[in-house]
VOLUM-957768 format. One record per residue: x, y, z of N, C-alpha, C, CB in turn; residue in three letters. Coordinates in nm, 2 decimals. Glycine has a CB too. Example, Ala and Ser with C-alpha at 12.3 -4.5 7.8 and 13.67 -1.06 7.14 Angstrom:
BEGIN
((1.32 -0.57 0.78) (1.23 -0.45 0.78) (1.32 -0.33 0.78) (1.13 -0.45 0.90) "ALA") ((1.28 -0.22 0.71) (1.37 -0.11 0.71) (1.29 0.00 0.79) (1.41 -0.06 0.57) "SER") 
//
This chain:
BEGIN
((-0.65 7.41 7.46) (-0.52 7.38 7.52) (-0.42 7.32 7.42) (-0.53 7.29 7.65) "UNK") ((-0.31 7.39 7.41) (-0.21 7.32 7.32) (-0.15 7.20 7.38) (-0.11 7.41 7.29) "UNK") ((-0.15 7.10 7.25) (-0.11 6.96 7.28) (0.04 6.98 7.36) (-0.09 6.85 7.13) "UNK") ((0.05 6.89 7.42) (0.21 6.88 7.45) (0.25 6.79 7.36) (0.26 6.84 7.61) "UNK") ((0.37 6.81 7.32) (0.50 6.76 7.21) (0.62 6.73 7.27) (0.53 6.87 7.12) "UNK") ((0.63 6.61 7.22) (0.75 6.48 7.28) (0.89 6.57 7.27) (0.76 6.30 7.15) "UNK") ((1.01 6.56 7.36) (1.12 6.65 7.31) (1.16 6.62 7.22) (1.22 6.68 7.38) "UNK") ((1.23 6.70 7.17) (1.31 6.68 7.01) (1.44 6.56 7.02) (1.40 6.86 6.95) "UNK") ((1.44 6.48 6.90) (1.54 6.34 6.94) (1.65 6.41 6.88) (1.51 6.16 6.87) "UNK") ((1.76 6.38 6.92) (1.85 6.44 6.85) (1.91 6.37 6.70) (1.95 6.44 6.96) "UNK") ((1.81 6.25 6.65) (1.86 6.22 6.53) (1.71 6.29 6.42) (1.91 6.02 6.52) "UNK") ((1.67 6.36 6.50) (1.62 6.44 6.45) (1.67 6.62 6.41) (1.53 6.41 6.52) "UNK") ((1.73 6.66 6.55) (1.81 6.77 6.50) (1.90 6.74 6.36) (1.92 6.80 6.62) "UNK") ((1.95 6.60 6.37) (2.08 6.54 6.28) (1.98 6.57 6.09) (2.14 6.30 6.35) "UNK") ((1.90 6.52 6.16) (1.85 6.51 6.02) (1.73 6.66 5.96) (1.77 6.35 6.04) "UNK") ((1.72 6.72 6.08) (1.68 6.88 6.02) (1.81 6.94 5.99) (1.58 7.00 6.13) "UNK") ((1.94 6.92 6.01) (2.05 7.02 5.99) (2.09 6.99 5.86) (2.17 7.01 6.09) "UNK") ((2.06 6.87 5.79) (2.16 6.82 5.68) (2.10 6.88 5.56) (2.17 6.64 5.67) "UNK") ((1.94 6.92 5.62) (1.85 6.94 5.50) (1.85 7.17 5.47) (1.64 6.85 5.56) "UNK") ((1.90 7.19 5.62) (1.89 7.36 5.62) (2.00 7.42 5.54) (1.92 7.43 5.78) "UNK") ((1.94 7.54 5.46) (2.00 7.56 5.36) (2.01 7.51 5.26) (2.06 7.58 5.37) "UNK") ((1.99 7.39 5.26) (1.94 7.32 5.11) (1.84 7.28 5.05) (1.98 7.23 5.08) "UNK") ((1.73 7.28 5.14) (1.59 7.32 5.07) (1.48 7.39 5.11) (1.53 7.23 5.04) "UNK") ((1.41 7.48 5.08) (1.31 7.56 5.10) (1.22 7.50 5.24) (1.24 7.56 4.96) "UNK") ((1.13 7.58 5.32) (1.11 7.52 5.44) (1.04 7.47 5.43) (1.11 7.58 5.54) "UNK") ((0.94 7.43 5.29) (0.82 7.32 5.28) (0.88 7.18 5.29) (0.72 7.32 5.14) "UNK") ((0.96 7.19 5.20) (1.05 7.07 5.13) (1.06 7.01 5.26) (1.21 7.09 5.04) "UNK") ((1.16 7.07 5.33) (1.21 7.03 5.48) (1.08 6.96 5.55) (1.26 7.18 5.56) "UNK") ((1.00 7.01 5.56) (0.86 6.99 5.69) (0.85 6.82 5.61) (0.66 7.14 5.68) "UNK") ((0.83 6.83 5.50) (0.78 6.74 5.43) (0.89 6.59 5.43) (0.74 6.81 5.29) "UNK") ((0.98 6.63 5.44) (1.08 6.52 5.42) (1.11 6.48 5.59) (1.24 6.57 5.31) "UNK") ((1.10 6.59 5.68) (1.11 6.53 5.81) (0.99 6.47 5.86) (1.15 6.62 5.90) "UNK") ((0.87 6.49 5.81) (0.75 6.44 5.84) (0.74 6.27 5.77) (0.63 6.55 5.76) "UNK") ((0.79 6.24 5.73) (0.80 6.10 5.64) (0.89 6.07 5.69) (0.80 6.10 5.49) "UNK") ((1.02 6.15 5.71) (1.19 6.01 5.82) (1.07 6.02 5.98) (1.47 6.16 5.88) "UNK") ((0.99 6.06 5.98) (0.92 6.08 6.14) (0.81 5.95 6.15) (0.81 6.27 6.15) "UNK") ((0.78 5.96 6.01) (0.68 5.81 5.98) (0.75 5.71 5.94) (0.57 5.81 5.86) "UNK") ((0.86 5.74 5.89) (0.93 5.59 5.85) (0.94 5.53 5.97) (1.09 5.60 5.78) "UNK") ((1.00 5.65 6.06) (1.09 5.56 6.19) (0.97 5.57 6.29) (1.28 5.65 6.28) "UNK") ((0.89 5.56 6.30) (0.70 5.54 6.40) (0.78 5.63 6.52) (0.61 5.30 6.49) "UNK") ((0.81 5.80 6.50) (0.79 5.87 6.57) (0.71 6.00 6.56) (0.89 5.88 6.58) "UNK") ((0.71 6.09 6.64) (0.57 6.16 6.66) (0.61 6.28 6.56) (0.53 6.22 6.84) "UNK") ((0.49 6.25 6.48) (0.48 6.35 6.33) (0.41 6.51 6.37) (0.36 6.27 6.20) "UNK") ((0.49 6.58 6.38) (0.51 6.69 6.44) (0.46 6.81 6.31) (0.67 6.69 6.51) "UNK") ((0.37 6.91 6.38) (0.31 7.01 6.29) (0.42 7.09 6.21) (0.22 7.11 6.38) "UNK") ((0.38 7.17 6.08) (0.45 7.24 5.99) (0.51 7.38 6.14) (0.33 7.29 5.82) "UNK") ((0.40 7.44 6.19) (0.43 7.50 6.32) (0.54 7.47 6.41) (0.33 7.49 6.38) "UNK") ((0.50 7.36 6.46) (0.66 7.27 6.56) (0.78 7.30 6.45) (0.65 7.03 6.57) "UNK") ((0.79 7.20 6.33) (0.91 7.22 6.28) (0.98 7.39 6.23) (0.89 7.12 6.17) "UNK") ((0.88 7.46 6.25) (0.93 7.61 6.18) (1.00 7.60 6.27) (0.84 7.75 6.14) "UNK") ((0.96 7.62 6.42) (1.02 7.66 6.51) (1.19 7.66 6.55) (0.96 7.62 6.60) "UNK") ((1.12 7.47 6.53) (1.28 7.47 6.56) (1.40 7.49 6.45) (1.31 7.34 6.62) "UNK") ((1.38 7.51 6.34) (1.43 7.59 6.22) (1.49 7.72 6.25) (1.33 7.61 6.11) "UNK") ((1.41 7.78 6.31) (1.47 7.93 6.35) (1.55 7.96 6.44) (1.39 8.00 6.38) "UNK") ((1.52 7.84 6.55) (1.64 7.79 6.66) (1.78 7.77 6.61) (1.60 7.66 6.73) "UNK") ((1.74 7.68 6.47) (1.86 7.64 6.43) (1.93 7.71 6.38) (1.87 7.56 6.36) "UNK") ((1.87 7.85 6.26) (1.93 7.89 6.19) (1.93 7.90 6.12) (1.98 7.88 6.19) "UNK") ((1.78 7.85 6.01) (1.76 7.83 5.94) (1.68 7.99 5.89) (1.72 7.70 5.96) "UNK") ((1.74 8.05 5.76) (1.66 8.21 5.70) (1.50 8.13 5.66) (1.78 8.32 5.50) "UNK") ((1.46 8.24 5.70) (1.32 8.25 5.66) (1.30 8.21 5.50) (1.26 8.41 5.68) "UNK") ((1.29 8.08 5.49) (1.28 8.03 5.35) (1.37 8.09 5.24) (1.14 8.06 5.30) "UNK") ((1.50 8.09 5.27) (1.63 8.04 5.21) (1.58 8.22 5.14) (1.66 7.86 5.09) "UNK") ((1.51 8.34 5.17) (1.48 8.47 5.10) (1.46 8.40 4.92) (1.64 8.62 5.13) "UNK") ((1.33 8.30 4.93) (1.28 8.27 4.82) (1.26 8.34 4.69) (1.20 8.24 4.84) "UNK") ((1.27 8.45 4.72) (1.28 8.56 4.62) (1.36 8.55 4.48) (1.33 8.67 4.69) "UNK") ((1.44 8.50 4.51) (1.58 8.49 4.41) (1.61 8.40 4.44) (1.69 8.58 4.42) "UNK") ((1.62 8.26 4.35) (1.67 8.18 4.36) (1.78 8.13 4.20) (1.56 8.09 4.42) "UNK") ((1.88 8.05 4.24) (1.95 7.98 4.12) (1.87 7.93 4.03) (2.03 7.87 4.15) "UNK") ((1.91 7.79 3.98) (1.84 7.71 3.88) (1.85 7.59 3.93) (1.87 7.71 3.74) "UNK") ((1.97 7.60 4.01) (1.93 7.44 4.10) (1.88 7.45 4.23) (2.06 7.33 4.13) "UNK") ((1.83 7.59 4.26) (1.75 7.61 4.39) (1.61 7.60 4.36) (1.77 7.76 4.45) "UNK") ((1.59 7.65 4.21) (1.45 7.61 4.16) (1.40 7.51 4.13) (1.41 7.66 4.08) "UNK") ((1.53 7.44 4.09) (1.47 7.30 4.09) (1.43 7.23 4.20) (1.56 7.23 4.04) "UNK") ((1.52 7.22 4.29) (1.51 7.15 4.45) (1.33 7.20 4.49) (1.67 7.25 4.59) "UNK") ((1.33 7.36 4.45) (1.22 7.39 4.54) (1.11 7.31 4.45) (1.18 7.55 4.57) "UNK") ((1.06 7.29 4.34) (0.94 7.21 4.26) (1.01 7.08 4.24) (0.88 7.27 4.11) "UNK") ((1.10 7.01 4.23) (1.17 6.88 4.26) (1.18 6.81 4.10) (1.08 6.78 4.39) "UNK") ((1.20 6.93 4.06) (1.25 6.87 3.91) (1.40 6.89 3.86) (1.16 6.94 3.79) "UNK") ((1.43 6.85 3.78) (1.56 6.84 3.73) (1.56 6.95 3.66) (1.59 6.72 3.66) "UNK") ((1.71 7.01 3.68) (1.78 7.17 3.66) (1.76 7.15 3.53) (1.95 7.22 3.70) "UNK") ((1.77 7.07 3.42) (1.73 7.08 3.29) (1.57 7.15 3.22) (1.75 6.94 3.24) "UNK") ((1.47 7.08 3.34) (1.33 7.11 3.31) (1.33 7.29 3.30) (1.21 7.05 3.44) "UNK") ((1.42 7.31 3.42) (1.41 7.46 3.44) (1.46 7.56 3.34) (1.48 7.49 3.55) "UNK") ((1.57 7.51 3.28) (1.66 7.54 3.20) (1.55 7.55 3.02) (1.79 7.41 3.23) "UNK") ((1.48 7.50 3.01) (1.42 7.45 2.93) (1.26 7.57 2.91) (1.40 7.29 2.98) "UNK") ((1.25 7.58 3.09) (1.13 7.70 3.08) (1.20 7.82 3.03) (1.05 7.75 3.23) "UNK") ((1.31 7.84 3.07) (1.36 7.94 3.04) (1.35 7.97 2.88) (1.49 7.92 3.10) "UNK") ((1.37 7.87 2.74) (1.30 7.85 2.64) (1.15 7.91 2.56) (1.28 7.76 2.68) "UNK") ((1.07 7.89 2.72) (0.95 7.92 2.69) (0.90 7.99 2.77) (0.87 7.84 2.67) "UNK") ((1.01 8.09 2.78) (0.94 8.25 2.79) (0.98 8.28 2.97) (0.72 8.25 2.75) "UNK") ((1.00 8.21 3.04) (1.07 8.20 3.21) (1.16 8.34 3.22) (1.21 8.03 3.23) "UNK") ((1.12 8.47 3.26) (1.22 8.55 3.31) (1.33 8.50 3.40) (1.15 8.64 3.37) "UNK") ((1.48 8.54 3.32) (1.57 8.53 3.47) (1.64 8.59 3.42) (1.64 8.41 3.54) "UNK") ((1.73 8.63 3.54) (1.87 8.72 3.53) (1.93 8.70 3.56) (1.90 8.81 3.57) "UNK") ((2.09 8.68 3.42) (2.17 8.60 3.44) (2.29 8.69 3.47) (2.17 8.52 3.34) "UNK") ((2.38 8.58 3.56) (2.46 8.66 3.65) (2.55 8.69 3.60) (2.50 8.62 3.74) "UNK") ((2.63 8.79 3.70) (2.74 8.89 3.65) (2.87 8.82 3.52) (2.83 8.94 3.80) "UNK") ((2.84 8.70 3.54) (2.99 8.66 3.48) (2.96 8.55 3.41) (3.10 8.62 3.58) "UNK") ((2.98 8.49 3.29) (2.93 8.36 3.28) (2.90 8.25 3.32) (2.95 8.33 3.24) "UNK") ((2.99 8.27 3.43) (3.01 8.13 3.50) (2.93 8.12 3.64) (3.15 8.10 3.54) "UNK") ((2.87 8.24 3.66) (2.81 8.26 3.74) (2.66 8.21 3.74) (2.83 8.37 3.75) "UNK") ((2.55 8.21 3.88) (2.46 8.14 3.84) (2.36 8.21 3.78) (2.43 8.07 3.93) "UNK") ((2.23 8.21 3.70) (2.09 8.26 3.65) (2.07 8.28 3.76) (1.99 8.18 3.58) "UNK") ((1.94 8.39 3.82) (1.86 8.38 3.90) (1.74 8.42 3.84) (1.91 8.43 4.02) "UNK") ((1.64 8.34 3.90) (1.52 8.35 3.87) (1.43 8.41 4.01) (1.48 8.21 3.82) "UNK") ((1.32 8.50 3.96) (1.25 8.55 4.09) (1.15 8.48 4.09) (1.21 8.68 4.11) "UNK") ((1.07 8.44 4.21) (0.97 8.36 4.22) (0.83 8.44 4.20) (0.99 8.28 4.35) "UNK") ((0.85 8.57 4.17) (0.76 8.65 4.10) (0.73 8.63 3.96) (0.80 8.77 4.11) "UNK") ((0.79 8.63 3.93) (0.88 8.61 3.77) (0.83 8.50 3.74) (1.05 8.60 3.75) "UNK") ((0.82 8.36 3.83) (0.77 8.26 3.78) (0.66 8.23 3.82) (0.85 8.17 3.77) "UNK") ((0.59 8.26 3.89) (0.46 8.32 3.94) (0.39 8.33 3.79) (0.49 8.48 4.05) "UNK") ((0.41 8.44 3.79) (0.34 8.53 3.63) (0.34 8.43 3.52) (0.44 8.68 3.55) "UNK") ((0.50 8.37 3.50) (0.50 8.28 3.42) (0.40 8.17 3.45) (0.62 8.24 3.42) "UNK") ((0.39 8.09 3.53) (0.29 8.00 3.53) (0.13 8.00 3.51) (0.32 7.95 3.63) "UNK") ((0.12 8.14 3.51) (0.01 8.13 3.51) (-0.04 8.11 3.37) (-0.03 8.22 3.57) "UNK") ((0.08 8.11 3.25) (0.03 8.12 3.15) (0.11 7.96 3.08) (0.07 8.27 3.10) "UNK") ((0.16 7.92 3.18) (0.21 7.74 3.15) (0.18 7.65 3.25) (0.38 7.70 3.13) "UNK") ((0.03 7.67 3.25) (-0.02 7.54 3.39) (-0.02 7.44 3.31) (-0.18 7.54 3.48) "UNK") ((0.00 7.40 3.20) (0.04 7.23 3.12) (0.16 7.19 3.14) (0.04 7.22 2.95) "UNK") ((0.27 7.27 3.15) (0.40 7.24 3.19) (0.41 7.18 3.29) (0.47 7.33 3.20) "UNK") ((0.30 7.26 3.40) (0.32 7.23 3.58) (0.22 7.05 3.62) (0.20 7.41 3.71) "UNK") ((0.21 7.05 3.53) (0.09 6.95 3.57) (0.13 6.79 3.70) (0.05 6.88 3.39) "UNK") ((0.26 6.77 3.62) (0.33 6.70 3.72) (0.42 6.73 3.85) (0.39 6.64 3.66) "UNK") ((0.40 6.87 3.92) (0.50 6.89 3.97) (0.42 6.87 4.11) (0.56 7.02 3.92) "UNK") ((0.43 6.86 4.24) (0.38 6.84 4.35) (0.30 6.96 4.38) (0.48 6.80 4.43) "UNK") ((0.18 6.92 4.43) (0.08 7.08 4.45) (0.06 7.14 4.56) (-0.07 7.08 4.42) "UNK") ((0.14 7.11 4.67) (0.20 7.15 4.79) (0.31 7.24 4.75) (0.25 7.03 4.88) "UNK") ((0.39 7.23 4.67) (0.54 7.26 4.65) (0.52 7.39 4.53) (0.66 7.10 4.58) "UNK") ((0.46 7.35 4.46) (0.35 7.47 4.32) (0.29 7.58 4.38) (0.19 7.39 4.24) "UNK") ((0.26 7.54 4.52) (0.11 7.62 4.55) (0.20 7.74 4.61) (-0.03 7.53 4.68) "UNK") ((0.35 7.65 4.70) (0.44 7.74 4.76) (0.49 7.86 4.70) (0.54 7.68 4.79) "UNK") ((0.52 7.78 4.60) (0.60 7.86 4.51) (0.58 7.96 4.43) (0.64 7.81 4.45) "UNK") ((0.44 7.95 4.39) (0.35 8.03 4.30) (0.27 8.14 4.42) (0.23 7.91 4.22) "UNK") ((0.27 8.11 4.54) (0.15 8.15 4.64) (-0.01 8.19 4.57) (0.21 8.30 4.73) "UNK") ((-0.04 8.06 4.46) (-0.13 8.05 4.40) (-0.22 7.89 4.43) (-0.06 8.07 4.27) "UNK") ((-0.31 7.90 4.50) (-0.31 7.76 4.55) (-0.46 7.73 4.47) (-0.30 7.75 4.75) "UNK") ((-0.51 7.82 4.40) (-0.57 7.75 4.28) (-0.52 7.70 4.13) (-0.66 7.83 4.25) "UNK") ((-0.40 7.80 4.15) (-0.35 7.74 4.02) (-0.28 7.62 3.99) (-0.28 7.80 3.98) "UNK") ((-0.24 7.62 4.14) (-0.17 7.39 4.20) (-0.30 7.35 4.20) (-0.09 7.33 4.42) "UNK") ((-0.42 7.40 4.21) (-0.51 7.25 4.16) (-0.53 7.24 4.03) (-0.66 7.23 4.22) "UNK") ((-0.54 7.34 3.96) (-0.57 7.33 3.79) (-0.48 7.23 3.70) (-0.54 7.47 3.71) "UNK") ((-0.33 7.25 3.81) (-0.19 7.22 3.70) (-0.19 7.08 3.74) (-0.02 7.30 3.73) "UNK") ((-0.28 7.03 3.87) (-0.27 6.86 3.91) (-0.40 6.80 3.83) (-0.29 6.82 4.11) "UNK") ((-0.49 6.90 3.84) (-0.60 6.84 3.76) (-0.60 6.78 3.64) (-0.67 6.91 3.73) "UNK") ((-0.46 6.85 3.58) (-0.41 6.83 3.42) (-0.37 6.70 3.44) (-0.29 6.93 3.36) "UNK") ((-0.31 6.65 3.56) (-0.20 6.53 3.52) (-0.27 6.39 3.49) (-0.10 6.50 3.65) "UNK") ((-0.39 6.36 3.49) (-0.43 6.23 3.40) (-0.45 6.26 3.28) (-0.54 6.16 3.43) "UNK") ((-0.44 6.34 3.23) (-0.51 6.40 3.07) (-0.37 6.39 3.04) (-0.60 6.58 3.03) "UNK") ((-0.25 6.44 3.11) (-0.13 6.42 3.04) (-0.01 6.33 3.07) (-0.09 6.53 3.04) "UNK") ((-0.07 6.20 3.11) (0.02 6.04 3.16) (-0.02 6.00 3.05) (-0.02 5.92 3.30) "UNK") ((0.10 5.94 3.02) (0.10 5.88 2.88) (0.00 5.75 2.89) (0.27 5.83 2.83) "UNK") ((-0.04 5.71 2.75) (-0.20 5.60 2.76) (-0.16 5.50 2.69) (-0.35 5.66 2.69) "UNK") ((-0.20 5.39 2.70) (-0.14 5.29 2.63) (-0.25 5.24 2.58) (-0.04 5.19 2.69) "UNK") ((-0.22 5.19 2.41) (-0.39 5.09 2.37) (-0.34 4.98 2.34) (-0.50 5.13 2.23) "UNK") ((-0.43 4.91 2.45) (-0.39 4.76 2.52) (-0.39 4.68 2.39) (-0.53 4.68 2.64) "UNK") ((-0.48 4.74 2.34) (-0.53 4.65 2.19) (-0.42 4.63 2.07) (-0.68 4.74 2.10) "UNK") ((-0.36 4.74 2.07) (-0.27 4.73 1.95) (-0.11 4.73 2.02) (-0.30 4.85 1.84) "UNK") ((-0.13 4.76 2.16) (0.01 4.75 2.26) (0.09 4.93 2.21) (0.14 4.57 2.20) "UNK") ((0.00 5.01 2.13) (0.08 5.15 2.14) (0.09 5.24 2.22) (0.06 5.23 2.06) "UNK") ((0.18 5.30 2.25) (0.20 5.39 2.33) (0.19 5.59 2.32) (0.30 5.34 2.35) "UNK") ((0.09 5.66 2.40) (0.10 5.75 2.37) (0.15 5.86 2.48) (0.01 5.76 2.31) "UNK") ((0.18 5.99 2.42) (0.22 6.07 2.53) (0.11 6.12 2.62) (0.30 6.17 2.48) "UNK") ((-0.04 6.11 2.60) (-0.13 6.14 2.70) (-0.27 6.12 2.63) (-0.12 6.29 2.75) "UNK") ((-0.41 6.18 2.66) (-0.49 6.15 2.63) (-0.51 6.22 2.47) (-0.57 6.17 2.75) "UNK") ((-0.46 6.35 2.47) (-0.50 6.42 2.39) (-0.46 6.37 2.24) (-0.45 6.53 2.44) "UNK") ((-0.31 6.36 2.28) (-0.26 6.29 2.13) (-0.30 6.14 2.09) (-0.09 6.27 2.14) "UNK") ((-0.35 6.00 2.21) (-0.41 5.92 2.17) (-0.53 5.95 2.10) (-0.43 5.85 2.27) "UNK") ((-0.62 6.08 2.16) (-0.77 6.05 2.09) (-0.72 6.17 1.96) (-0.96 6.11 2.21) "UNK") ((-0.58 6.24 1.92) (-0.62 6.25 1.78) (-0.53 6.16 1.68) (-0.61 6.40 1.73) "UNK") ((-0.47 6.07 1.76) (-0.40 5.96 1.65) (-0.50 5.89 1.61) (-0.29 5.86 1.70) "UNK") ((-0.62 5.84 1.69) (-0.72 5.74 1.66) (-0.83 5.83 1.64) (-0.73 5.62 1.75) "UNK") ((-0.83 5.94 1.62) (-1.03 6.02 1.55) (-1.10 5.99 1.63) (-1.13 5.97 1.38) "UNK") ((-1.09 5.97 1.79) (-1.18 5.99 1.88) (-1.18 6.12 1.96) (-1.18 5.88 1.95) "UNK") ((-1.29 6.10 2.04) (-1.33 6.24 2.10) (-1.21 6.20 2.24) (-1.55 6.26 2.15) "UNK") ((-1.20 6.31 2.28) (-1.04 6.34 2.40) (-1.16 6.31 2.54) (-0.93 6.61 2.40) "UNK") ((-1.30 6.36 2.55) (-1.34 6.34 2.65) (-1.43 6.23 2.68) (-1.37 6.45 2.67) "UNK") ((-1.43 6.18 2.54) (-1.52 5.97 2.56) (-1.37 5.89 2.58) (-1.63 5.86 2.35) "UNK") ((-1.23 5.91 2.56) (-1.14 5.87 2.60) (-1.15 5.89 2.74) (-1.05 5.92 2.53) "UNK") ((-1.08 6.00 2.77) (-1.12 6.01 2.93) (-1.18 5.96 2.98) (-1.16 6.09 2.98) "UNK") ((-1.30 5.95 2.98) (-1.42 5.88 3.03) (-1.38 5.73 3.09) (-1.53 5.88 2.91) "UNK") ((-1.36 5.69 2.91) (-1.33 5.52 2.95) (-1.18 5.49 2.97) (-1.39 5.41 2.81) "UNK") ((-1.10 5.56 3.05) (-0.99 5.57 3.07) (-1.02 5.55 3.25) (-0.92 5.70 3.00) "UNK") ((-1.10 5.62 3.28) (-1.17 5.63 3.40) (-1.29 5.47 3.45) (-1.27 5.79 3.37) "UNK") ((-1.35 5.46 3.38) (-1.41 5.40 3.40) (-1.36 5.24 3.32) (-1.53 5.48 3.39) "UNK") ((-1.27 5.26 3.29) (-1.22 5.10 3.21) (-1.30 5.06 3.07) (-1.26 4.94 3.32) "UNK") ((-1.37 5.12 3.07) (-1.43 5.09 2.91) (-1.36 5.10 2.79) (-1.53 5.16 2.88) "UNK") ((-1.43 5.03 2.67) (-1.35 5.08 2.54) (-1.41 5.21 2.51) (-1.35 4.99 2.41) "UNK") ((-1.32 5.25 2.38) (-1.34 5.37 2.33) (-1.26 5.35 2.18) (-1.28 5.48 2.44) "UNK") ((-1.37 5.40 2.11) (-1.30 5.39 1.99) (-1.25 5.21 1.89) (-1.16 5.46 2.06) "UNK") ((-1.34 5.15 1.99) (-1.31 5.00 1.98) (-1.22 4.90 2.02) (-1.31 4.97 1.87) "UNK") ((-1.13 5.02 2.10) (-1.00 4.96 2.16) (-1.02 4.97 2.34) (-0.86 5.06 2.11) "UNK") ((-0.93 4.91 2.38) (-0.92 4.90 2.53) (-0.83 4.98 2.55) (-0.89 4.77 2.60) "UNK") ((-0.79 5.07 2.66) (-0.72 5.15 2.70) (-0.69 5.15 2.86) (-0.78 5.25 2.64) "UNK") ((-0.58 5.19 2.87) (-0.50 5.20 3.02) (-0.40 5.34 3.03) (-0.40 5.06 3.04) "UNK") ((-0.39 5.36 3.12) (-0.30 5.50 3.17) (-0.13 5.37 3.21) (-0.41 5.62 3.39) "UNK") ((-0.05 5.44 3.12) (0.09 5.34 3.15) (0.16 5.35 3.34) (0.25 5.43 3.01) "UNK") ((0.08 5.49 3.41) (0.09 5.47 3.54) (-0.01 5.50 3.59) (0.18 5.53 3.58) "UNK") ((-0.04 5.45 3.70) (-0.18 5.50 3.75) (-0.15 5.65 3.79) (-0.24 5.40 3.90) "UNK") ((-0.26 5.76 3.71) (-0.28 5.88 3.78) (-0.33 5.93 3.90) (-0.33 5.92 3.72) "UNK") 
//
């Protein structure tokens, strides 16, 4: 039997309208699911909220197909420069009629692309990756990456590095007895070591 579900509050309509059309329909579920827990009201399935999205008005995932560069950003929640930057390294897009007009990028396009820059993706959310990619092994590979690539700090000499990899070849240790005692708090290499944010 399907649960029954509390009626919709209306500072809830207020606050699924502000977000339609401006972000992709995960983003949305996800950000109303958390104002739903902020305010201790009933956290309602990705199912419930589609619905009432369609009531509203809301297109079947903004036709994800084609998006800008600040649509692609919004949808993986990085800044229009990161994007701007894949584009760099190798990111198909097609840029629009006029100069002033926007890039669009296909989420096919970056699909393919990622599969060949899961180091790039490592920090990006793996709910939002998995969407985007409709690759939901390749969002765990690219999260898997992200303690190997948080910058490491050695407590001992107070330096800082950009991740594990470049710490163990500034100091001629092995990348995976780093890890290790990055994990487990030990030294390595004769130094103490810490992740500058917890991974």
């Amino acid at each position: 039997m399907r649960q029954h579900q509390p009626q919709w509050q209306q500072n809830e309509i207020d606050f699924l309208e502000n977000l339609i059309n401006e972000f992709p329909r995960i983003e949305i579920v996800k950000q109303l699911q958390s104002y739903q827990r902020k305010n201790k009201l009933f956290v309602r399935s990705y199912g419930g909220i589609s619905d009432k999205l369609r009531k509203l008005g809301h297109q079947n995932d903004l036709q994800l197909d084609r998006l800008n560069k600040s649509q692609l950003a919004k949808l993986l929640g990085v800044k229009v420069e990161r994007v701007q930057y894949w584009f760099k390294k190798g990111l198909i897009f097609t840029p629009g009629a006029t100069p002033s007009s926007s890039t669009i990028v296909k989420l096919r396009d970056f699909a393919t692309w990622a599969k060949s820059n899961v180091k790039r993706l490592h920090s990006i959310d793996r709910d939002l990756l998995a969407y985007a990619t409709g690759d939901k092994e390749l969002a765990d590979r690219a999260t898997a990456l992200r303690p190997y690539y948080c910058p490491v700090i050695n407590i001992t000499t107070g330096k800082r590095y950009a991740g594990i990899e470049d710490a163990a070849k500034s100091n001629f240790i092995s990348g995976g007895a780093l890890s290790l005692a990055l994990k487990q708090g030990r030294k390595c290499g004769g130094f103490e070591w810490r992740f500058e944010v917890a991974a």
